[in-house]
KERORO-900775 format. One record per residue (C-alpha): residue number from 1; chain; x, y, z. Coordinates in nm, 4 decimals. Layout:
// residues N
R    k  c         X         Y         Z
R  NUM  A         X         Y         Z
...
***
This chain:
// residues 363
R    k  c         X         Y         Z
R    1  A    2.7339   -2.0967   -2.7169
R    2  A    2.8560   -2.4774   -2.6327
R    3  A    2.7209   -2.6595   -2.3575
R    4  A    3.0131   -2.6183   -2.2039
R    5  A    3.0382   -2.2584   -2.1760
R    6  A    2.6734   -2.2207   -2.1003
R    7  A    2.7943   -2.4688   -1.7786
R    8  A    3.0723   -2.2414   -1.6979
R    9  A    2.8554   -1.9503   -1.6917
R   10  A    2.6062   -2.0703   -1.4988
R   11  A    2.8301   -2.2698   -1.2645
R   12  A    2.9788   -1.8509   -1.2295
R   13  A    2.6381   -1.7026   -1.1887
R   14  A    2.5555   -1.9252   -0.9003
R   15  A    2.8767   -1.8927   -0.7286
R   16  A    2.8307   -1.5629   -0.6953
R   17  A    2.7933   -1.3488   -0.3380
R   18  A    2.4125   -1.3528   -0.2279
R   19  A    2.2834   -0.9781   -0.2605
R   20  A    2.2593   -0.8295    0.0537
R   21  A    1.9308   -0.6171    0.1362
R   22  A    2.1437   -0.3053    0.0833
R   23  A    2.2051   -0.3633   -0.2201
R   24  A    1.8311   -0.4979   -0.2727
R   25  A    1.7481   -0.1580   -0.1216
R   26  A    2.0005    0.0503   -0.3905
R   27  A    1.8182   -0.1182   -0.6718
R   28  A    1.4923    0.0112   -0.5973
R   29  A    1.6007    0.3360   -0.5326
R   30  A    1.7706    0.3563   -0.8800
R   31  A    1.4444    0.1835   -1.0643
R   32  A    1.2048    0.4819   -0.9149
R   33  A    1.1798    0.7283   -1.1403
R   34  A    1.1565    1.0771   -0.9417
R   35  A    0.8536    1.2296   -1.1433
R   36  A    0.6300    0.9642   -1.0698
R   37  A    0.6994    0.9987   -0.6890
R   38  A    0.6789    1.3328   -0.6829
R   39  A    0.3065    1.2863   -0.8616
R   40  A    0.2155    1.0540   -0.5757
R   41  A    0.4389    1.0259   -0.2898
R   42  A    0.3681    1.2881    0.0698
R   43  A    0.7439    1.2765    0.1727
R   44  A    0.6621    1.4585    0.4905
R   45  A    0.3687    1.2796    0.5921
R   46  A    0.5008    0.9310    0.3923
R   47  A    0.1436    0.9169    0.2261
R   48  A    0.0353    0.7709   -0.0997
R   49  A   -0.1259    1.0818   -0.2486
R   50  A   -0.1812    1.0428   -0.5814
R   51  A   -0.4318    1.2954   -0.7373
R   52  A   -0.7778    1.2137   -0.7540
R   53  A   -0.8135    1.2700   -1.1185
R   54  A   -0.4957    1.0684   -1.1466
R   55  A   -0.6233    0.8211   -1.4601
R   56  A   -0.5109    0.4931   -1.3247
R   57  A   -0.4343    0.5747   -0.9503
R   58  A   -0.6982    0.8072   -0.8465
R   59  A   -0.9703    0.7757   -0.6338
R   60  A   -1.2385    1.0242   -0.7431
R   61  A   -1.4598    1.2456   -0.5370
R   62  A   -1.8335    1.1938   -0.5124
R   63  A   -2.0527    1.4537   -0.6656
R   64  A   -2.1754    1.5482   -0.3434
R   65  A   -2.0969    1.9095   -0.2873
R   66  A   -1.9089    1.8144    0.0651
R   67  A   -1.8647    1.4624    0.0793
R   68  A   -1.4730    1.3671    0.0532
R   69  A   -1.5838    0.9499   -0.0145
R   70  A   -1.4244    0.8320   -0.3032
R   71  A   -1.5707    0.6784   -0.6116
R   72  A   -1.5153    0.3376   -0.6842
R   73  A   -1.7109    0.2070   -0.9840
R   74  A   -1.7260    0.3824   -1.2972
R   75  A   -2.0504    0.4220   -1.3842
R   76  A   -2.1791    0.6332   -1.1078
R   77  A   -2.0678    0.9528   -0.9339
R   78  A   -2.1739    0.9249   -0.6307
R   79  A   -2.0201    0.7217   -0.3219
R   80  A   -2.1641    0.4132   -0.2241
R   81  A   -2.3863    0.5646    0.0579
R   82  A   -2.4740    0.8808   -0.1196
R   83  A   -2.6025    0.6027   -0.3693
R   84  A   -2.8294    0.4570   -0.1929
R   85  A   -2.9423    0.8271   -0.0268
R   86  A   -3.0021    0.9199   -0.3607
R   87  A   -3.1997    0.6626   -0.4855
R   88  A   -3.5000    0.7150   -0.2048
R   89  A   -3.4506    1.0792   -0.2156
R   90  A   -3.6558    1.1375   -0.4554
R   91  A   -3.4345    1.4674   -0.6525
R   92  A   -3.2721    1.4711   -0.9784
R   93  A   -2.9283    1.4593   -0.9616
R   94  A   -2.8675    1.7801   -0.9805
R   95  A   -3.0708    1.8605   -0.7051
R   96  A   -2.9287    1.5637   -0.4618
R   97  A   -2.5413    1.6622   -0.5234
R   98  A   -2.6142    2.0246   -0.4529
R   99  A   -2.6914    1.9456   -0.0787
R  100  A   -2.4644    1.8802    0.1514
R  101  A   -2.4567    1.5410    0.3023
R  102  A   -2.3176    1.6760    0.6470
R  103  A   -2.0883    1.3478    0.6716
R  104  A   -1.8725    1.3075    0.9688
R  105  A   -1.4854    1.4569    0.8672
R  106  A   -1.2002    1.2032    0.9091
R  107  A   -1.0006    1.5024    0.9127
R  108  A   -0.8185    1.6321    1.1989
R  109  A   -0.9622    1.9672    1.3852
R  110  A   -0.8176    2.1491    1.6313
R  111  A   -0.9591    2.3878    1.9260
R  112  A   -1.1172    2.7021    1.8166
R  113  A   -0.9505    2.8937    2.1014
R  114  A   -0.6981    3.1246    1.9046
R  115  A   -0.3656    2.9250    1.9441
R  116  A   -0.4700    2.6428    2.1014
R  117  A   -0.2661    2.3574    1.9797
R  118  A   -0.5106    2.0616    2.1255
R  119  A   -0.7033    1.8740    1.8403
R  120  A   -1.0946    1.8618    1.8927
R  121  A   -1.3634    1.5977    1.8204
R  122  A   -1.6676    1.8054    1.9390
R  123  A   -1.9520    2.0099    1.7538
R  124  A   -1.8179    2.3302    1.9757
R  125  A   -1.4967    2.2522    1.8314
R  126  A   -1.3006    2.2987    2.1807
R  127  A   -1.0267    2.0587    2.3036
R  128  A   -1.1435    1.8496    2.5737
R  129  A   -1.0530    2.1130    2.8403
R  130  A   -1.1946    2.4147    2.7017
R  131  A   -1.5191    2.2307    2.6605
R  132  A   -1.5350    2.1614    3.0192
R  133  A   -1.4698    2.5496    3.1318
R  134  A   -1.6992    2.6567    2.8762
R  135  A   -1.9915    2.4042    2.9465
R  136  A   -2.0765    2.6513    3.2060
R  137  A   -2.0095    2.9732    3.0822
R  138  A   -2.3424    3.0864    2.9476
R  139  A   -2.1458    3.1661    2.5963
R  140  A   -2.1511    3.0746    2.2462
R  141  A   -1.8373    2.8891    2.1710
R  142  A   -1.7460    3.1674    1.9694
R  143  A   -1.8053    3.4042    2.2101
R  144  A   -1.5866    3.1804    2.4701
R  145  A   -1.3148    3.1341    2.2177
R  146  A   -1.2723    3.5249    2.2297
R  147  A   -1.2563    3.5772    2.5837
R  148  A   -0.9416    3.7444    2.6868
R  149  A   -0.9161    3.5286    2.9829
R  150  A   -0.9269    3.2425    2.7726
R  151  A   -0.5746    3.1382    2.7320
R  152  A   -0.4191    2.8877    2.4697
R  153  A   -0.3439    2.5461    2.6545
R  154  A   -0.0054    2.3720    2.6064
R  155  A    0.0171    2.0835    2.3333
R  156  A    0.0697    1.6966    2.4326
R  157  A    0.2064    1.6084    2.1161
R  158  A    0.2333    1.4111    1.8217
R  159  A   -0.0362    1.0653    1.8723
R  160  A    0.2202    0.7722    1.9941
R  161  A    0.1129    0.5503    1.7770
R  162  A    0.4047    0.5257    1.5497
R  163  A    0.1451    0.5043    1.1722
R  164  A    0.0134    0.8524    1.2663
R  165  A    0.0227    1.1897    1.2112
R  166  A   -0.2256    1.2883    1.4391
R  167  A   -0.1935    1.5823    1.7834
R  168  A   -0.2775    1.3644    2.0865
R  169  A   -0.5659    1.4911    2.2729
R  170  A   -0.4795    1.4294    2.5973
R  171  A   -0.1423    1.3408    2.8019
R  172  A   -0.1875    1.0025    2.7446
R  173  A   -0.0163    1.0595    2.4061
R  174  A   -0.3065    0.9419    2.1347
R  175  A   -0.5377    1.1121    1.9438
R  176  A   -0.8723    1.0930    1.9659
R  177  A   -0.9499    0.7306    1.7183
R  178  A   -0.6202    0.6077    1.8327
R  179  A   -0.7897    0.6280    2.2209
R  180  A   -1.0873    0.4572    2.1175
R  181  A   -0.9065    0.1782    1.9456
R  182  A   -0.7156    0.0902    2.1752
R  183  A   -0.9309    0.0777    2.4392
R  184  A   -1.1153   -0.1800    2.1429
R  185  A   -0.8253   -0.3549    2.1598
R  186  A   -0.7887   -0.3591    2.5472
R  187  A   -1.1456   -0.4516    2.5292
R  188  A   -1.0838   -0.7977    2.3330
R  189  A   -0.8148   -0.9020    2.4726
R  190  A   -0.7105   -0.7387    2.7999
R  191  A   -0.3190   -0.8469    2.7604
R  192  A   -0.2271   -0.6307    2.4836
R  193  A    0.0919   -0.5485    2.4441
R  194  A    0.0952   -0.1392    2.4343
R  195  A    0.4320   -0.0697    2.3320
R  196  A    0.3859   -0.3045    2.0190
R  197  A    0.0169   -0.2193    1.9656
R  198  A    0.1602    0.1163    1.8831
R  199  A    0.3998    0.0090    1.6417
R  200  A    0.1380   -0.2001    1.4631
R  201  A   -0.1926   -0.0348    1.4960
R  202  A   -0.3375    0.1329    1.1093
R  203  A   -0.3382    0.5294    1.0528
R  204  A   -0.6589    0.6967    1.0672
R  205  A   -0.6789    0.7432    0.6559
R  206  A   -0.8974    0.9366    0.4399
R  207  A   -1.0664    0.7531    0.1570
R  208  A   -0.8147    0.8735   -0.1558
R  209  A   -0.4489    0.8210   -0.0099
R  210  A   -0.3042    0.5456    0.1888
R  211  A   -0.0753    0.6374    0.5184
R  212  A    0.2485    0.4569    0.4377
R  213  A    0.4292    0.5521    0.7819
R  214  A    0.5189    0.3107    1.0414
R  215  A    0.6079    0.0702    0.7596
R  216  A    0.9855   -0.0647    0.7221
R  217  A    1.2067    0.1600    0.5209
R  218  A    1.2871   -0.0826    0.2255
R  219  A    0.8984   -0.1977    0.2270
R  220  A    0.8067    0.2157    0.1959
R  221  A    1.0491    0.1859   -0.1754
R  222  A    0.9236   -0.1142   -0.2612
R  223  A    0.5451   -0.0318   -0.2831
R  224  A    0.5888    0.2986   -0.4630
R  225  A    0.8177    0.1096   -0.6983
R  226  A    0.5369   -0.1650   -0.7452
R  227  A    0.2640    0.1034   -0.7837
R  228  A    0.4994    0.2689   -1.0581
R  229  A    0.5901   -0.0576   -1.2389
R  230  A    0.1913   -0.1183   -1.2696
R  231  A    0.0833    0.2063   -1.3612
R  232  A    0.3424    0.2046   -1.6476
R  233  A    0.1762   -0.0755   -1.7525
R  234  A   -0.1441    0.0381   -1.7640
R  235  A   -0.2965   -0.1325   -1.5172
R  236  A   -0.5586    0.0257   -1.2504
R  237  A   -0.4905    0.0134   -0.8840
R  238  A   -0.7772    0.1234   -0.6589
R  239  A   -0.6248    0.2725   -0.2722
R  240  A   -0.8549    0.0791   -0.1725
R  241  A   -0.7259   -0.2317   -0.2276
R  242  A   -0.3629   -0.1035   -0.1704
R  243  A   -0.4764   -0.0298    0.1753
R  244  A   -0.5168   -0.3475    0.3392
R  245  A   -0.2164   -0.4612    0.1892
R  246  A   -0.0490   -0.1857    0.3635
R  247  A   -0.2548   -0.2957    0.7105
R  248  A   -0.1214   -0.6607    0.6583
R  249  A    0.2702   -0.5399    0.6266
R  250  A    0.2123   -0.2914    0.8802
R  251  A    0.1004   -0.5379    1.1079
R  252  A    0.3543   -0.8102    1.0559
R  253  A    0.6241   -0.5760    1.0587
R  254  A    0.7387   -0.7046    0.7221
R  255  A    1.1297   -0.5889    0.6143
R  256  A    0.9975   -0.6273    0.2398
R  257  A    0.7289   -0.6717    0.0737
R  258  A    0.8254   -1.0097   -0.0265
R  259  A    0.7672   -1.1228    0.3724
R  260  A    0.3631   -1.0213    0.3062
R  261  A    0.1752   -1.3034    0.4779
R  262  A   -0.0686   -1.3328    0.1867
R  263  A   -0.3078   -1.5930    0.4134
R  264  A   -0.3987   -1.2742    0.5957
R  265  A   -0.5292   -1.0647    0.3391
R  266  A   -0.7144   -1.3704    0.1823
R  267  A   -0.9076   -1.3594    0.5223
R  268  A   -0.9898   -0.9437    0.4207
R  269  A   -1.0720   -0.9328    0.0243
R  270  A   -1.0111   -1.0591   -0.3130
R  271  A   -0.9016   -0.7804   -0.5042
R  272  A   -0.5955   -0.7026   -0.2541
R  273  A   -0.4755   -1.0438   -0.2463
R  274  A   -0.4477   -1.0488   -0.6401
R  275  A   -0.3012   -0.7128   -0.5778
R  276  A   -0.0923   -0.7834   -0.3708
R  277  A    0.0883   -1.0973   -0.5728
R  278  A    0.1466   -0.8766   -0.8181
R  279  A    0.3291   -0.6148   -0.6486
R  280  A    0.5525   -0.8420   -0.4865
R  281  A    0.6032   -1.0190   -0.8570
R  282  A    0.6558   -0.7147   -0.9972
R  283  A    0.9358   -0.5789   -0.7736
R  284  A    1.1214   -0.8797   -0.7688
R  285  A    1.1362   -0.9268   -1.1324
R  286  A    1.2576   -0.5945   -1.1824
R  287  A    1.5191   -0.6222   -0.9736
R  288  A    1.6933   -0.9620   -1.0344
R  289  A    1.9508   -1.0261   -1.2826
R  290  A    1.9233   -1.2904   -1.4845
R  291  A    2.2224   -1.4852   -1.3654
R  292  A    2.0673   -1.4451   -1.0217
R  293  A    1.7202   -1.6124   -1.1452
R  294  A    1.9395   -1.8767   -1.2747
R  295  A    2.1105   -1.9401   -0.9641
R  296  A    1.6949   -2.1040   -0.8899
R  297  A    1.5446   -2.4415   -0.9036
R  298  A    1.1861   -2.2258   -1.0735
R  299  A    1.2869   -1.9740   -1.2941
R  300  A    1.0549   -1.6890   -1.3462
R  301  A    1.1082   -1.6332   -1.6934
R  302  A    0.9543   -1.3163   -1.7627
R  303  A    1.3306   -1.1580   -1.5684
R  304  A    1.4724   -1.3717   -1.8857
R  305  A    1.2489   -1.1432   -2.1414
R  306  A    0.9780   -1.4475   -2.1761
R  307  A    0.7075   -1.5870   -1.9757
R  308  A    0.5882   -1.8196   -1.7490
R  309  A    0.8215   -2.0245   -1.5221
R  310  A    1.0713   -2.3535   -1.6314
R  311  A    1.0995   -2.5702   -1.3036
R  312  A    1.3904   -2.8078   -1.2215
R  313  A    1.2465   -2.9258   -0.8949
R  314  A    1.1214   -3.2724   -1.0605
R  315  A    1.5362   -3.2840   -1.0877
R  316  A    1.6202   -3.5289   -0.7756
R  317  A    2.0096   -3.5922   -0.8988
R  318  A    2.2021   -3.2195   -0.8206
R  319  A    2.4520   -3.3017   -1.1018
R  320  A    2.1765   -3.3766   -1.3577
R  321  A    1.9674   -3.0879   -1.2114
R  322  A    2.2476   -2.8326   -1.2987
R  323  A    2.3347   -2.9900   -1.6558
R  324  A    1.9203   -2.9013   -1.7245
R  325  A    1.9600   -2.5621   -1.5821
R  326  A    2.3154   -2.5019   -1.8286
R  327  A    2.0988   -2.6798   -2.1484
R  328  A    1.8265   -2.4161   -2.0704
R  329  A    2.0428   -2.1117   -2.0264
R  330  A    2.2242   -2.2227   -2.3781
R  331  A    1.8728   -2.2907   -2.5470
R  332  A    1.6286   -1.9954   -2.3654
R  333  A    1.8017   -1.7136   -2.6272
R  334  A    1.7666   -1.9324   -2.9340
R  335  A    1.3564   -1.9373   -2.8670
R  336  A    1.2602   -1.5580   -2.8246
R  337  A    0.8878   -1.6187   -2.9262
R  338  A    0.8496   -1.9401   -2.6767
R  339  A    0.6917   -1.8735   -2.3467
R  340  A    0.5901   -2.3003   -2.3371
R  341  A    0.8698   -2.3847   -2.1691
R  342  A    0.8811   -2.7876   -1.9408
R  343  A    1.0029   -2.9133   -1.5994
R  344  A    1.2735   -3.1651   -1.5803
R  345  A    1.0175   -3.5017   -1.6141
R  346  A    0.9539   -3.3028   -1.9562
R  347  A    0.5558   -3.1598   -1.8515
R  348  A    0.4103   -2.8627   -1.9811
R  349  A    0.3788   -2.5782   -1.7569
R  350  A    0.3271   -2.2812   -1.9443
R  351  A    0.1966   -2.2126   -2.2660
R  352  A    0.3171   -2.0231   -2.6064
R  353  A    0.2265   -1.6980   -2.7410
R  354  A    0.3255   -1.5335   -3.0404
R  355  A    0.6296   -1.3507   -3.1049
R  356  A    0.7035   -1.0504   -2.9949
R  357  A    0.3668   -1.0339   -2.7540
R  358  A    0.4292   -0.9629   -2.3931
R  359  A    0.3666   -1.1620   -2.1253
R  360  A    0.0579   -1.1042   -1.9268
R  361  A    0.0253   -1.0143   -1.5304
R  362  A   -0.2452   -1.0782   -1.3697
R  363  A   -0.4000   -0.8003   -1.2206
***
């Protein structure tokens, strides 16, 4: 290839159309690979599900005959508060995992009252209204619950808030943590917008998936597609981390996951942040050409089978700027084994690596 033809094809590249998000959107779709969604993806509920003996995305259970808390470091099996129960209880660990811890369930319950459609946060397990009747009945729940004048009360509902999944418990419209958050949120800061704090507030979530509705269509492709692209490579992902990154987009009502304020989730933890650079990395490499990477003043050069990045921004003079850009595009193929590559003032910004190694993500 001349230096001329390299110019005319990358004067071509750049002139053409800008993708439009539809056509952003199409890519995705046709990069997901169906299996691996339906390993991990909860269409109905649009939960990340993956199984918790899932090698690279699973969250496993602690060894706790009823305790749902997931496992996060791998040489223990026991949550982090079972841990330290454990450690002053004084049992082997046989003994300890064979009792139940009697945690709290983050999982929804509903009335006990035989078709009763209202959910229930109470030891008697009875909506809020067939508590109140029953308070003075002089039965046992049970015993109320099978009453034949007890009748089933109407339900009010799906919870408002648009992330969950939840029956609201009373006509309000929330369930019962969506009420108490948002009288938090009232709380701190007494002109709250309701209608948005809806669209924005986080699920209620158990400890092994990650609630992925109320995000933006193209942002609910993009993460699986991420998640798929990392896992392929090997690479661990902990929900954990996943999850405030999911918070953060949730919140900011990102279109993509490229719009992810990253300050935020510096604010949160470490491990998402890293996390969360990669997904967006990830994504975008896979789906840019590399005519369109060319069309850039920093090219990412792992979409051009390398690595690192070549930057032309040193490159004041547009006319001198593009010649660089067509000398690069002619010489890139002729160097398969580089990943060194310079700006245009001729510094160093990455660094080699032998043939045929791949280029390295951070994690």
């Amino acid at each position: 290839m001349t230096a001329g033809t390299a110019a005319r094809q990358l004067a071509l590249a750049r002139s053409e159309p800008e993708r439009r998000g539809s056509d952003r959107l199409e890519r995705v779709r046709a990069l997901l690979r169906p299996e691996f969604l339906a390993e991990v993806w909860d269409i109905e509920g649009e939960v990340f599900a993956p199984p918790r003996e899932h090698p690279l995305l699973g969250l496993r259970k602690c060894a706790v005959v009823d305790c749902e808390a997931g496992v996060r470091t791998p040489n223990t099996d026991l949550c982090k508060l079972c841990i330290e129960k454990y450690k002053v209880s004084g049992l082997t660990m046989d003994q300890f995992t064979a009792i139940p811890a009697n945690k709290i369930s983050k999982g929804e319950q509903f009335c006990r009252v035989p078709g009763c459609p209202r959910p229930s946060h109470l030891r008697a397990r009875l909506c809020h209204s067939h508590y109140s009747a029953w308070r003075n009945s002089g039965l046992s729940p049970e015993e109320f619950a099978a009453s034949p004048s007890v009748k089933p009360l109407p339900s009010f509902g799906e919870c408002r808030a648009l992330s969950c999944s939840r029956s609201a418990c009373r006509a309000g419209g929330l369930c019962y943590p969506h009420v108490a958050r948002w009288q938090a949120a009232v709380k701190q800061d007494p002109g709250t917008d309701f209608q948005r704090w809806l669209r924005i507030v986080d699920p209620v979530n158990a400890d092994q998936f990650v609630v992925f509705k109320g995000l933006a269509g193209q942002v609910q492709l993009e993460l699986p597609l991420g998640l798929q692209l990392r896992n392929d490579a090997g690479i661990r992902t902990l929900v954990t981390a996943l999850r405030p990154v999911v918070a953060i987009l949730r919140r900011t009502e990102a279109a993509t996951i490229a719009d992810l304020d990253e300050s935020l989730i510096k604010q949160t933890r470490h491990d998402a942040s890293v996390l969360a650079r990669h997904l967006i990395g990830a994504v975008q490499r896979a789906i840019t050409t590399p005519a369109e990477e060319q069309r850039k003043d920093i090219w990412d050069l792992r979409v051009l089978g390398l690595g690192g990045w070549l930057r032309f921004t040193a490159i004041t003079q547009g006319w001198l700027g593009e010649a660089a850009k067509a000398w690069a595009a002619e010489e890139i193929p002729r160097h398969p084994g580089t990943a060194g590559c310079r700006d245009g003032q001729g510094h160093r910004r990455v660094h080699r690596r032998p043939v045929g190694q791949p280029a390295t993500h951070p994690r």
